[in-house]
N, C-alpha and C positions, 0 to 999 in steps of 0.2 A: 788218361786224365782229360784229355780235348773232349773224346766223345762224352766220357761223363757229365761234363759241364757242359755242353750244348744240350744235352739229353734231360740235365735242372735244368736249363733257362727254359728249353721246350713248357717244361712243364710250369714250372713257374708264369712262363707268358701265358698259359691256359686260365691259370690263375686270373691275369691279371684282366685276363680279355673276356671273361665272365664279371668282372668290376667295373667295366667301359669306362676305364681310365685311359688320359692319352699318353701316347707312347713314342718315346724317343727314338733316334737316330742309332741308337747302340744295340736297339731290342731289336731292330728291325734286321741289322743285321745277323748278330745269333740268330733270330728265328730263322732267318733264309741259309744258314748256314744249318740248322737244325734241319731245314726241308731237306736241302739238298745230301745231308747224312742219310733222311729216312730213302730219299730217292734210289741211290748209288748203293745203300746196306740191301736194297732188292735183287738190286745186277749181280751184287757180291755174293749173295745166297742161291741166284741161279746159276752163278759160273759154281758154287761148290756142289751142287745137286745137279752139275750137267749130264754127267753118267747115268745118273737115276734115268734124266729125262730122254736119256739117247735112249736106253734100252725101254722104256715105254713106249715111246715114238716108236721104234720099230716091231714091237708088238703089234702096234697099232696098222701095221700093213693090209691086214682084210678089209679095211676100214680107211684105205687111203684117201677118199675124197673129204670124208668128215677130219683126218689127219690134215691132210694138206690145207683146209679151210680152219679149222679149229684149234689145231696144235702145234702151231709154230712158234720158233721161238720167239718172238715178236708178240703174239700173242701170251704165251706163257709169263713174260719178262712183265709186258704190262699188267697181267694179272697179278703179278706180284706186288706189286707197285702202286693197283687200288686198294689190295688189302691191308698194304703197310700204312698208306696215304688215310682209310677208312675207319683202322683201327690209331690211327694217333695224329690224324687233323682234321676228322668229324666236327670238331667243337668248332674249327675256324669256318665251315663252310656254315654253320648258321646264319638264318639275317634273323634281326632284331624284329620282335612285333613292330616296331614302329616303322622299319622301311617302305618307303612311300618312294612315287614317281617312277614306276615298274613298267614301263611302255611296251607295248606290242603284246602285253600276257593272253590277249584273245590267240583263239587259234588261228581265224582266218589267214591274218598275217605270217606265222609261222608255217599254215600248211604251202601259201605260197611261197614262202621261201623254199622250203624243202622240193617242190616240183617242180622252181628254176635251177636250183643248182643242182637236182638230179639230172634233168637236161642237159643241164652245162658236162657233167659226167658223162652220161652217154654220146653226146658230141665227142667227148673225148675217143671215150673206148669204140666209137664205130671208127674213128678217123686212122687210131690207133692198128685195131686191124686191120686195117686196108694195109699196112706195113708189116705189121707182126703179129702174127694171131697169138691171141692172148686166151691161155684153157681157163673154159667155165669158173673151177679151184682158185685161178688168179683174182678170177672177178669178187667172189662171191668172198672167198679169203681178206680180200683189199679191203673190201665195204666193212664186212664184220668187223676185223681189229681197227682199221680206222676211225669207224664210228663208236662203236661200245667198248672200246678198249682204249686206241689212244686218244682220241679227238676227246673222251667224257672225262679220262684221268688226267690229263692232262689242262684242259679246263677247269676243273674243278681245283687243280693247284695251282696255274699260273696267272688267271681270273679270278676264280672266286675267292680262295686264300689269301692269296697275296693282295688283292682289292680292300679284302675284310680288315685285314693287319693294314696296311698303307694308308689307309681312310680315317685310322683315329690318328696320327701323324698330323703334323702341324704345314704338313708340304700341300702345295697348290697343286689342285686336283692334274694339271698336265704332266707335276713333274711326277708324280707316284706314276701318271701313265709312263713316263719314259724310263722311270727305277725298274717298274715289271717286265716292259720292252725289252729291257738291257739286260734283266736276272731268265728270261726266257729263252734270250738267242745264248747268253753263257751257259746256262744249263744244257743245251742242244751243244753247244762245239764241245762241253767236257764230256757228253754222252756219247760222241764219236773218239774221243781222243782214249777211252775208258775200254773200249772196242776195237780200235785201232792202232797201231802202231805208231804211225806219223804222221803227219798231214803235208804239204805243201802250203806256201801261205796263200795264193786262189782259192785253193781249198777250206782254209781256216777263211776266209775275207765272204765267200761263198755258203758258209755254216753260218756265221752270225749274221752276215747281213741283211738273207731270207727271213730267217725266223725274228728277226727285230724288226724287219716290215712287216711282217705278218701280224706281230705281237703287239703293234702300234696299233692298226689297225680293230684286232678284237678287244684289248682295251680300254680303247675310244669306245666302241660300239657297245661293251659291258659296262661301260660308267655313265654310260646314256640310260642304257637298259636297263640294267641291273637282270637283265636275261640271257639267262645263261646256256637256254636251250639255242639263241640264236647266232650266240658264238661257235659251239658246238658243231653247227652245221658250218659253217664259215669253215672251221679250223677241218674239220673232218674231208669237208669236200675239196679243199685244197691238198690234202695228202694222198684224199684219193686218184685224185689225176697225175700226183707227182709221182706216186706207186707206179700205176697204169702207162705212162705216158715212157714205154720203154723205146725209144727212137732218137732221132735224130732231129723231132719235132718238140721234145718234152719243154723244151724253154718257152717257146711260143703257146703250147696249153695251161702251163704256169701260167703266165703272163697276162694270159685271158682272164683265167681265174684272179687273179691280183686286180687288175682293174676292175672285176664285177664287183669284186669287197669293195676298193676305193668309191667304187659309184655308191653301192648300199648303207657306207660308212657316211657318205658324204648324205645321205638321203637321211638316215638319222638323226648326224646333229643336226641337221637344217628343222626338220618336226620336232625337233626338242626344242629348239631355240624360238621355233613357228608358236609351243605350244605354251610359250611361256616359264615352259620351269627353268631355274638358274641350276648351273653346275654345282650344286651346292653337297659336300661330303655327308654319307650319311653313317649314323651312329650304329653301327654294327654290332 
């Protein structure tokens, strides 16, 4: 009866969110409670199809480098996860003809972005070998599900969605940043805890406090933008060093990567604020 009723309000909110009527404190939370069903009903459907997926995957042994790079579970789980996300929260990731103040949509800016934090990555992965050699499959594996898989689904529901929904709300534009902050880093600790057995509390202190800096951070830099290809890279290239960075070094490659966003972040509002446009929500 729970999931049926989350699974009306889902759709009902779709309803309501093609009316660009504003929306309460009550809807916001079904809805997020709606995400998080369509989220978890993907992990639930891969653990029941895990058999399937073992005996494919080991079919797939002539073909172990395209396996190892393409068919892991990691990648499999997210795949599931954009087409559940693609097939029943497409309507949320529209913008409205009228969204305006879209900064940085040229490319120039975006292709620099991409060839500093690919640097910041290969800084990573040559440092990283020097310790532990990492196979070609590692690399090439890390990139692909990081960026086309988790970094864009991931994105696309903790930014764009949740923005889109937050935005017709009657809350000041910082606090929806900190509701998605907060619904970001909970979603990452029940995704381990869904996976795992138990946690320790470092370890639970360790899962959310990451991803809700992180989440602060893209945000911020999405509710400036409303670009969402440049979170993307943000969110992507920190995973991939966090993937990569198998040592005794991995905090201090984090760490680097964190402050480049705080610097980039901080470079944002400051040209929004430079460029005159106000924080002003927009009609989704």
């Amino acid at each position: 009866m729970l999931c049926f009723n989350i699974l009306k309000c889902g759709h009902l909110g779709r309803v309501q969110f093609h009316m660009s009527v504003r929306i309460n404190n009550f809807y916001v939370v079904i809805w997020m409670l709606f995400v998080a069903f369509i989220w978890f009903l993907a992990d639930w459907i891969f653990r029941l199809g895990y058999s399937f997926y073992a005996d494919i995957f080991q079919q797939l042994e002539k073909f172990n480098i395209f396996r190892e790079c393409f068919v892991s579970e990691v990648n499999v789980i997210y795949l599931l996860h954009f087409i559940m996300i693609f097939l029943l929260l497409k309507k949320y990731m529209r913008n409205d003809e009228n969204t305006k103040n879209v900064l940085f949509s040229h490319s120039k800016f975006v292709i620099c972005l991409i060839l500093f934090y690919a640097l910041l990555v290969s800084i990573t992965i040559f440092f990283v070998n020097k310790i532990y050699y990492l196979y070609p499959t590692e690399i090439i594996g890390a990139i692909f599900s990081q960026i086309f898989l988790i970094g864009l689904c991931e994105e696309l529901v903790f930014r764009k969605c949740v923005s889109n929904v937050l935005n017709r709300t009657d809350h000041n534009i910082w606090v929806n940043v900190i509701i998605s902050s907060l619904y970001f880093a909970l979603m990452h600790l029940l995704e381990q805890l869904f996976y795992m057995q138990s946690l320790d509390y470092m370890q639970i202190l360790k899962i959310v406090l990451v991803p809700f800096m992180l989440g602060m951070m893209l945000a911020i830099v999405y509710e400036c933008t409303k670009n969402i290809v440049i979170t993307i890279i943000m969110h992507s290239s920190y995973n991939i060093i966090a993937v990569l960075s198998v040592s005794d070094y991995k905090n201090i490659f984090c760490a680097v990567c964190i402050i480049a966003d705080i610097f980039l972040c901080i470079y944002i509002v400051s040209r929004k604020r430079k460029d005159g446009i106000r924080y002003e929500k927009v009609n989704i």
